[in-house]
N, CA, C and O of each residue as an XYZ file, in Angstrom:
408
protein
N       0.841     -1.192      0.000
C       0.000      0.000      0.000
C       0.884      1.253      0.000
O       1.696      1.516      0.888
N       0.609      2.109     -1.246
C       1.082      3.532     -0.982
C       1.093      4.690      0.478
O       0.511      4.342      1.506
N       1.662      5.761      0.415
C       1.616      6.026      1.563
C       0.701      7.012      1.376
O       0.334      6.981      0.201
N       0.202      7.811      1.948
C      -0.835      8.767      1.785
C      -0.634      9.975      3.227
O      -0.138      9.741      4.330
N      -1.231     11.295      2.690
C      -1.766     11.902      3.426
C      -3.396     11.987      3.473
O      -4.257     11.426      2.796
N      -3.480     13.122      4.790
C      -4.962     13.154      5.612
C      -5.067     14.185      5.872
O      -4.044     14.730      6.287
N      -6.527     15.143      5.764
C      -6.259     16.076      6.357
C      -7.361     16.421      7.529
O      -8.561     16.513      7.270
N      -6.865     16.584      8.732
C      -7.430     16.961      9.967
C      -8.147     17.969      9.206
O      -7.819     18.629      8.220
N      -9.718     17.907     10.244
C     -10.642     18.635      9.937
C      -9.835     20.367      9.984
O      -9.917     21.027      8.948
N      -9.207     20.895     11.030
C      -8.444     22.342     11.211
C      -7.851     22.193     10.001
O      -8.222     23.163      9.341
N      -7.051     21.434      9.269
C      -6.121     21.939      8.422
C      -7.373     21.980      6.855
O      -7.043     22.889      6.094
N      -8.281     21.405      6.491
C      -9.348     21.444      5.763
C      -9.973     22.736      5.608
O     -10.195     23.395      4.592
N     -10.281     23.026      7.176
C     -10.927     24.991      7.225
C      -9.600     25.688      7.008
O      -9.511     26.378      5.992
N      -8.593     25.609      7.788
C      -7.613     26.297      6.825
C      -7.629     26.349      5.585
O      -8.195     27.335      5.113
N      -7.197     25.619      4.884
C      -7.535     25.584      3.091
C      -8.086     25.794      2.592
O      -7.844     26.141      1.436
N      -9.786     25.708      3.347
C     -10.712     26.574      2.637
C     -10.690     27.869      2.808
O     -10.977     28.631      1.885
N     -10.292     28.362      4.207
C     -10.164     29.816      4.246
C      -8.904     30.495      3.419
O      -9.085     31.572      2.852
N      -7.802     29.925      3.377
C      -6.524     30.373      2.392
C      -7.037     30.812      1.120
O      -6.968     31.949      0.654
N      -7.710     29.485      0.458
C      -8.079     29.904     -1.000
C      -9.307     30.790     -1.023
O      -9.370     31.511     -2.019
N     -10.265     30.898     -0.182
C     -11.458     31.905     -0.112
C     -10.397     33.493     -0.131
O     -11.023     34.476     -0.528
N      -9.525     33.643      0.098
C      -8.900     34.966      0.986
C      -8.407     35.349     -0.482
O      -8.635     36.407     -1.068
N      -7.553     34.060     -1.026
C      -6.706     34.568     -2.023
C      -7.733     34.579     -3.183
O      -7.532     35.473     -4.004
N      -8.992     33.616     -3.464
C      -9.827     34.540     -4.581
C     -10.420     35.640     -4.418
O     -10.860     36.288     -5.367
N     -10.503     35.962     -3.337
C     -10.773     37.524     -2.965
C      -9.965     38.938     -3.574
O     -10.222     40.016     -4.110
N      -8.806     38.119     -3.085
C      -7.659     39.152     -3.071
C      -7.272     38.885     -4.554
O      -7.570     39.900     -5.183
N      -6.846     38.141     -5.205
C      -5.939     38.014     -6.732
C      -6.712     36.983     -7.417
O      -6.173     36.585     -8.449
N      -7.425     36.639     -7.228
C      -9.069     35.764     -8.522
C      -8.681     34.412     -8.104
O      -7.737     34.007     -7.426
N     -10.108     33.551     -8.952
C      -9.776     32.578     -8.998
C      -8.426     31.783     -9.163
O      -7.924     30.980     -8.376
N      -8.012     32.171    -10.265
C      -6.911     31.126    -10.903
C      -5.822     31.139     -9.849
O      -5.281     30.109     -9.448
N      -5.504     32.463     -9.384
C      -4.395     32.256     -8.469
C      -4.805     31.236     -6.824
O      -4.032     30.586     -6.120
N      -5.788     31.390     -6.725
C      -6.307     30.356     -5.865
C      -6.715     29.096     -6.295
O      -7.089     28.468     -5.305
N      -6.801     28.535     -7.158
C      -6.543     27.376     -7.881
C      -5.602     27.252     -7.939
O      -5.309     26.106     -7.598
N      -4.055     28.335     -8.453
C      -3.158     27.827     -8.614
C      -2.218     27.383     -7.160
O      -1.265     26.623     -6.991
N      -3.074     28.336     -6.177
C      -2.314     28.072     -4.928
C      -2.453     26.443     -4.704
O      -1.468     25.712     -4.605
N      -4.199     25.848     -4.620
C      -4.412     24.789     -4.049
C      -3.440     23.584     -4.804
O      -3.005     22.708     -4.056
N      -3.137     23.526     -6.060
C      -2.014     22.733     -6.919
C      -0.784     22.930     -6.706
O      -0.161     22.172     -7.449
N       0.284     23.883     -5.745
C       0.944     23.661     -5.628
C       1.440     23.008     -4.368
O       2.511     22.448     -4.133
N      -0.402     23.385     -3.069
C      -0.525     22.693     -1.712
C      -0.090     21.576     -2.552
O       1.098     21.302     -2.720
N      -1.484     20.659     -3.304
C      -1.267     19.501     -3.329
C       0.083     18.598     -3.321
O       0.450     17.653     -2.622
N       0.676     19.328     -4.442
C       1.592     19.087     -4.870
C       3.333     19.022     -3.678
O       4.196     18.144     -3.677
N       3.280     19.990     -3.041
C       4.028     19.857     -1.420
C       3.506     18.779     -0.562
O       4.344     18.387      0.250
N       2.345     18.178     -0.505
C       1.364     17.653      0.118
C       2.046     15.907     -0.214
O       2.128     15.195      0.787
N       2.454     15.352     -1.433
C       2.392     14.672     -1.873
C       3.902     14.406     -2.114
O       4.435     13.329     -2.381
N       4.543     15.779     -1.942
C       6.383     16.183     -1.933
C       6.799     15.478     -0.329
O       7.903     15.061      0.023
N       5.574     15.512      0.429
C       6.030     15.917      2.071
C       6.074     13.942      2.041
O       7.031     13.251      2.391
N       4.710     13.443      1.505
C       4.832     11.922      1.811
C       5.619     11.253      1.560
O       5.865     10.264      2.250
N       6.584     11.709     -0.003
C       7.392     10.851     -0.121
C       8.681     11.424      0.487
O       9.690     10.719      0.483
N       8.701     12.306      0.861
C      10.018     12.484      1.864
C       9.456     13.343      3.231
O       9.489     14.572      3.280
N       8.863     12.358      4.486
C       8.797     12.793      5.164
C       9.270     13.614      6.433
O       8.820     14.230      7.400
N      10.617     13.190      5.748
C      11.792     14.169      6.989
C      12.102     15.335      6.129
O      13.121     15.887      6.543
N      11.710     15.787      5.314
C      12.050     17.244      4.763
C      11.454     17.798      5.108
O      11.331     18.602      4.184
N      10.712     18.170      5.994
C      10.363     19.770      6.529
C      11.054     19.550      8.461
O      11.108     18.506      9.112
N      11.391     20.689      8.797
C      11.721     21.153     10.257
C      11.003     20.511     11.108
O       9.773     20.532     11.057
N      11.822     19.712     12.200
C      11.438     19.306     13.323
C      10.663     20.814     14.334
O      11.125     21.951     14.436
N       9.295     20.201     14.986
C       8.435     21.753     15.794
C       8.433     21.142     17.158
O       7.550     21.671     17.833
N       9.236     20.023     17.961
C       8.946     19.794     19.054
C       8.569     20.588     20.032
O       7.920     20.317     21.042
N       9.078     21.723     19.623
C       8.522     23.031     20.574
C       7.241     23.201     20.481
O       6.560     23.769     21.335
N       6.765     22.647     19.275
C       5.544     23.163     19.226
C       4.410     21.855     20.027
O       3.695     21.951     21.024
N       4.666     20.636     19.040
C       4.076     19.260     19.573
C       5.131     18.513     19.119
O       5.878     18.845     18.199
N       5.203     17.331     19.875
C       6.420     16.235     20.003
C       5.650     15.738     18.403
O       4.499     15.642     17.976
N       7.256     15.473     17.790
C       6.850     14.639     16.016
C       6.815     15.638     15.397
O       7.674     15.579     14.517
N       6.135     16.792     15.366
C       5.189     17.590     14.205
C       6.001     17.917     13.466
O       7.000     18.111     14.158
N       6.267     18.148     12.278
C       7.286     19.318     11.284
C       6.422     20.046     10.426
O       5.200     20.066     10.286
N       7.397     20.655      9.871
C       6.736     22.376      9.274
C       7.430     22.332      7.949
O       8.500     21.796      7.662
N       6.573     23.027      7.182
C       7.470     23.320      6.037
C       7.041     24.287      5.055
O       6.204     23.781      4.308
N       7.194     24.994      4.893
C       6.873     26.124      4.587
C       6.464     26.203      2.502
O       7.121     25.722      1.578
N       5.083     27.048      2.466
C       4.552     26.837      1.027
C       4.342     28.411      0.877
O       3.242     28.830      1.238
N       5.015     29.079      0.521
C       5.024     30.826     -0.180
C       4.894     31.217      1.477
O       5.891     31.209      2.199
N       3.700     31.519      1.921
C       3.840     33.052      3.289
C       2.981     31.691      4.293
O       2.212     32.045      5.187
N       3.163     30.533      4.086
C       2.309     29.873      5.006
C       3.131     28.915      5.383
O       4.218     28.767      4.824
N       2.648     28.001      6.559
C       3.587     26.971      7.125
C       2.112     25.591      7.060
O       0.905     25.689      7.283
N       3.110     24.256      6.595
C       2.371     23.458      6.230
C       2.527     22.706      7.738
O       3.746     22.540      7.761
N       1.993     22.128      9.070
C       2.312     21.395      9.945
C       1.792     19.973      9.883
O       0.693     19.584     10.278
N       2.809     19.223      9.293
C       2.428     17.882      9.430
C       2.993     16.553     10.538
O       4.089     16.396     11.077
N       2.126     15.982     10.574
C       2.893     14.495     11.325
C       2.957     13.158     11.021
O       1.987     12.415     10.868
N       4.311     12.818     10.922
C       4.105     11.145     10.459
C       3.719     10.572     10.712
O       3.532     10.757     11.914
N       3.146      9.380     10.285
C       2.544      8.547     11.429
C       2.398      7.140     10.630
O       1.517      6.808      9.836
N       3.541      6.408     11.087
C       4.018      4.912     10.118
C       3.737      5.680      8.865
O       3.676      6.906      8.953
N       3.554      5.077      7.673
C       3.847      5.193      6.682
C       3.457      6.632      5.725
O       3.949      7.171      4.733
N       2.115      6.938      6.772
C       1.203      8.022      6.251
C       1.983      9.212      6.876
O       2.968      9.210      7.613
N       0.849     10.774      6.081
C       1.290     11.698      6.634
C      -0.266     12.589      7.062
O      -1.179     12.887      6.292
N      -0.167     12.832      8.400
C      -1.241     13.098      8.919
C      -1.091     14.991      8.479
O      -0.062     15.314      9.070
N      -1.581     16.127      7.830
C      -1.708     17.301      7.850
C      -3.005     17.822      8.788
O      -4.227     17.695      8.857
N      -1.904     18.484      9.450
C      -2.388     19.072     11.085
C      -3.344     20.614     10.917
O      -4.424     20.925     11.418
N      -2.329     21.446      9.905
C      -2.304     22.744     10.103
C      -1.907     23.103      8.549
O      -1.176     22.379      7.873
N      -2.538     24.410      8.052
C      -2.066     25.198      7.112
C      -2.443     26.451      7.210
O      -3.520     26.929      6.854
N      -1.158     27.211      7.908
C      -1.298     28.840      8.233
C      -0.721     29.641      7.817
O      -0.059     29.400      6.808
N      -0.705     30.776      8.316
C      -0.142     31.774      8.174
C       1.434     32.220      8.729
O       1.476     32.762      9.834
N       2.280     32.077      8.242
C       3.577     31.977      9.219
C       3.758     33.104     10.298
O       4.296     32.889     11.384
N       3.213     34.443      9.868
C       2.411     35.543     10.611
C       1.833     35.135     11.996
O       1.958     35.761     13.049
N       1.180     33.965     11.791
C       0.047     33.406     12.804
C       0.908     33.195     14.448
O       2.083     32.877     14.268
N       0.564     33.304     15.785
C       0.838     33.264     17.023
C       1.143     31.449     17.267
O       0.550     30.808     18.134
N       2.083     30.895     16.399
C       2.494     29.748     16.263
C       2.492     28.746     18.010
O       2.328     27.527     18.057
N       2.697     29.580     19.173
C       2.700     28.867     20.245
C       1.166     28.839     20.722
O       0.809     28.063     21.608
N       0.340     29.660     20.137
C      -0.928     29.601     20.490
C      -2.302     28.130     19.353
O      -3.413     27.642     19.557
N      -1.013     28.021     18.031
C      -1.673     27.391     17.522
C      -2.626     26.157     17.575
O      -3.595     25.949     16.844
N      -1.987     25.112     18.944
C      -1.975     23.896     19.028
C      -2.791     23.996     20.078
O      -3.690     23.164     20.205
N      -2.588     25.259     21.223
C      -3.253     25.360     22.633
C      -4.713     25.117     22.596
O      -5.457     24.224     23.001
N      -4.865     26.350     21.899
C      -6.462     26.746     21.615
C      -7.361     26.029     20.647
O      -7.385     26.155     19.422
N      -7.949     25.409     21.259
C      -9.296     24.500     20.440
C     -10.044     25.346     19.276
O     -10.522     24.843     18.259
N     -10.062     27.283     19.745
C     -10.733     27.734     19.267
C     -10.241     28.460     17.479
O     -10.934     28.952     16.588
N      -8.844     28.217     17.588
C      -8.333     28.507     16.530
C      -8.697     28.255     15.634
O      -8.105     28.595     14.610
């Protein structure tokens, strides 16, 4: 079996809110083109899951890796890759994980 990612319900409303913001701001296509290059990191991250930054500071396992002005937070988990988070690198990063309400 291939390996796959997942995406936690938070990192899902993230993505929808990213691309809602950016067809707002610069049209469709560039928000289409954003979500194809997520994918595409998304699918970069599974087959090499130690390429993005260890966040133990943040949660034990997690890594980060950064896609234009946002940080992708994912976690391995055996073969798969679980996607936690897709923010804003801007964003109060020690508050990210705390707050339920984020």
């Amino acid at each position: 079996m291939t390996a796959q990612f997942r995406l936690t319900q938070p990192a899902t409303k993230d993505i929808e809110e990213i691309a809602d913001f950016i067809a707002q701001q610069a049209g469709l296509s560039q928000s289409e083109a954003f979500l194809s290059k997520l994918e595409s990191k998304f699918f970069n991250i599974v087959t090499f899951p130690q390429i993005g930054r260890k966040r133990n500071e943040i949660l034990t396992n997690v890594r980060s890796i950064t896609l234009d002005k946002y940080l992708i937070f994912y976690l391995p988990i055996g073969e798969d890759i679980e996607i936690l988070r897709v923010v804003s690198g801007y964003r109060d990063l020690s508050r990210l994980f705390a707050d339920p309400d984020e």
